[in-house]
C-alpha positions in Angstrom: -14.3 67.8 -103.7 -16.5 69.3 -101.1 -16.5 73.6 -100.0 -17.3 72.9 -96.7 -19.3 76.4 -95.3 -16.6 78.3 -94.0 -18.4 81.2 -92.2 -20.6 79.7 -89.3 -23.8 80.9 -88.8 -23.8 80.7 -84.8 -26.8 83.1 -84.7 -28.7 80.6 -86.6 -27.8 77.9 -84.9 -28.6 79.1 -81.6 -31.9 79.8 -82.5 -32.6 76.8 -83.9 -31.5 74.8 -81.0 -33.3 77.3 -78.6 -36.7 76.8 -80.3 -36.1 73.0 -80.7 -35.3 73.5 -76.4 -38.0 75.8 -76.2 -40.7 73.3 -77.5 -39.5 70.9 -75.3 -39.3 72.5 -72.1 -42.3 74.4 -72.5 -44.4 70.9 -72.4 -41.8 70.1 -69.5 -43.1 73.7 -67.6 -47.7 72.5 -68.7 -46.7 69.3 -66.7 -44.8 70.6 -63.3 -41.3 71.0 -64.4 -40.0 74.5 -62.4 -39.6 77.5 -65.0 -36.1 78.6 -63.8 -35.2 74.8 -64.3 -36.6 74.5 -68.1 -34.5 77.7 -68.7 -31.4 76.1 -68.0 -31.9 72.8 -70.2 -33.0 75.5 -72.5 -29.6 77.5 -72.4 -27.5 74.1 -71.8 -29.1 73.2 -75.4 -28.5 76.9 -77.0 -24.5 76.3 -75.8 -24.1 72.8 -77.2 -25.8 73.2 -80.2 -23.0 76.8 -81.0 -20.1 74.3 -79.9 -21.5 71.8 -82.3 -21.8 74.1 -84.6 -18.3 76.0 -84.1 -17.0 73.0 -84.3 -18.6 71.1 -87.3 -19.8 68.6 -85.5 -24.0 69.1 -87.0 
């Protein structure tokens, strides 16, 4: 009944999740947070959000 979207659009959704991270952990960084730290939470994000993604799980 439903086409589910066969070609996944990892590009996309990496960027998506890396602003969406990006946002965050850039208020994190303004109130003390270490920058090398924020990066990783950012990249963690960027990795779930593609396995998500891959996996149709968003």
């Amino acid at each position: 009944m439903y086409h589910k979207n066969t070609d996944k659009d990892l590009l996309g959704a990496g960027l998506t999740t890396g602003l969406g991270a990006g946002v965050v952990t850039s208020f994190a960084i303004s109130q003390g947070q270490h920058p090398l730290m924020a990066l990783a939470i950012t990249a963690i994000a960027v990795g779930f959000g593609i396995l998500c993604r891959q996996y149709d799980l968003m």
